[in-house]
C-alpha positions in Angstrom: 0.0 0.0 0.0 1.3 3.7 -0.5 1.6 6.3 2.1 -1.7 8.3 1.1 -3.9 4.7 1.0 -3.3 3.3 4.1 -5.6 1.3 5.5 -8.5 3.0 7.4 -7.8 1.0 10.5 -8.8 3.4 13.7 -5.7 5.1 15.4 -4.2 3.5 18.2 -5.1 5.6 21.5 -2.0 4.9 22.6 -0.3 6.8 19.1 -3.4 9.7 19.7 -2.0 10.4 23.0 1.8 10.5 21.6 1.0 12.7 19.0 -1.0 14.7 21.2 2.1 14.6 23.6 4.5 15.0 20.7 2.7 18.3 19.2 2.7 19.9 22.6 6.4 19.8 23.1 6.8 20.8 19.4 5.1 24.3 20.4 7.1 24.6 23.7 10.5 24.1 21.6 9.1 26.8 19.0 8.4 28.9 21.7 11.3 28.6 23.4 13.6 29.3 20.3 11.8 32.5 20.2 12.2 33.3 23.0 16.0 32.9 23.0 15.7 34.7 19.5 14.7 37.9 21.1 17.1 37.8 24.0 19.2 39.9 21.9 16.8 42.5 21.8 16.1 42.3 25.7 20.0 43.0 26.6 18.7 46.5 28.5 17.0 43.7 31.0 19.7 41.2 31.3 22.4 43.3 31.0 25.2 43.8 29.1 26.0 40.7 26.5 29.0 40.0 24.4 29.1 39.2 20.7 29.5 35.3 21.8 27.4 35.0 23.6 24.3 36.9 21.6 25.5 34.1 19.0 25.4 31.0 21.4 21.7 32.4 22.6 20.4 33.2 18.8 22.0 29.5 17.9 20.2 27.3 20.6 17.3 29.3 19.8 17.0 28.9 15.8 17.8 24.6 17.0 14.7 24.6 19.3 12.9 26.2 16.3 13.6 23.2 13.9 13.4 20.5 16.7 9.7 22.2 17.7 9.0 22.4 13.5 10.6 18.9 13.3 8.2 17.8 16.1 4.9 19.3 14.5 5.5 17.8 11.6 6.2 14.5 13.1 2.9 14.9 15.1 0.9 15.1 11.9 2.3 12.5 10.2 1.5 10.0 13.4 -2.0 11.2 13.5 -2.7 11.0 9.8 -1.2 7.4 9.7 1.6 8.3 7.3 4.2 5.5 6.8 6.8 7.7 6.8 5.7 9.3 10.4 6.3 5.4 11.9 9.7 5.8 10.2 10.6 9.3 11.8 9.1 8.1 15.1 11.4 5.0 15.1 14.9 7.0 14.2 14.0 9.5 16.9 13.4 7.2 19.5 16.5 4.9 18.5 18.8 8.5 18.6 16.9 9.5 21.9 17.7 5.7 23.3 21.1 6.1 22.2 21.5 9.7 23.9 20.0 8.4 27.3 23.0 5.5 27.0 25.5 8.2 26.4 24.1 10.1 29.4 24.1 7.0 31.9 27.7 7.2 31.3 28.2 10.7 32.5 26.1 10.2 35.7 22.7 11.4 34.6 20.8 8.0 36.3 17.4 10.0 34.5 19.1 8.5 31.4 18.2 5.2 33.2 14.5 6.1 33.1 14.6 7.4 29.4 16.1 4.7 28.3 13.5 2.6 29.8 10.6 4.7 28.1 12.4 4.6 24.6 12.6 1.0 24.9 8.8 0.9 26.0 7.5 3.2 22.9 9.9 1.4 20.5 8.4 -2.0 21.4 5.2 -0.1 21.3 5.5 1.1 17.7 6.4 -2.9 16.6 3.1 -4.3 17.4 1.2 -5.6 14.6 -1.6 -3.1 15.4 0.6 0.0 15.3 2.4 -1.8 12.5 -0.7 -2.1 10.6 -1.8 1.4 11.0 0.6 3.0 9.5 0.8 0.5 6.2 4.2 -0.7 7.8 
């Protein structure tokens, strides 16, 4: 089947809460990189800012703009049941799992519990009814 045919199998509530979950954080992140977009123009309340660090600030701003983009668009390709959203979901929880391991290693233990939940929704994402709704 292609992407746009899939079958018209009802979403997963599981999957409607993720996306739900998923679009949420997506606006937090695009607010947030705005946020640190207009710090720049804020200096007269936080003082006095060098060059750097005005580029460090505008640079981890414009990356929580994409992720928060990134994660919107993820979002709707989950609810819509696009093959190519179960895809995305996957490589993003297989980085994030990998991150969480790198982080154990440096004494975050809250790596422990991410890990854990990656693991969790990755399994989640391989059942044949998840599987099935998104044509995969």
């Amino acid at each position: 089947m292609d992407d746009d045919s899939h079958n018209m199998a009802e979403r997963p509530t599981v999957i409607t809460i993720i996306c739900i979950l998923v679009a949420i954080l997506g606006i937090l992140m695009l607010m947030s990189g705005l946020m640190f977009l207009t710090v720049k123009n804020s200096a007269d309340l936080i003082g006095p800012m060098s060059e750097y660090s005005v580029s460090l600030i505008n640079a981890i701003g414009a990356g929580y703009v994409i992720i928060g983009l990134l994660s919107l668009v993820v979002a709707f390709l989950l609810w819509t049941g696009k093959t190519i959203g179960w895809y995305l979901a996957i490589i993003y929880l297989i980085i994030n799992a990998v991150l969480s391991i790198f982080s154990i290693f440096v004494r975050d233990y809250t790596g422990v519990i991410n890990l854990i939940i990656m693991g969790i929704l990755i399994w989640y994402f391989f059942q044949p009814h998840v599987k099935k709704f998104y044509s995969v």
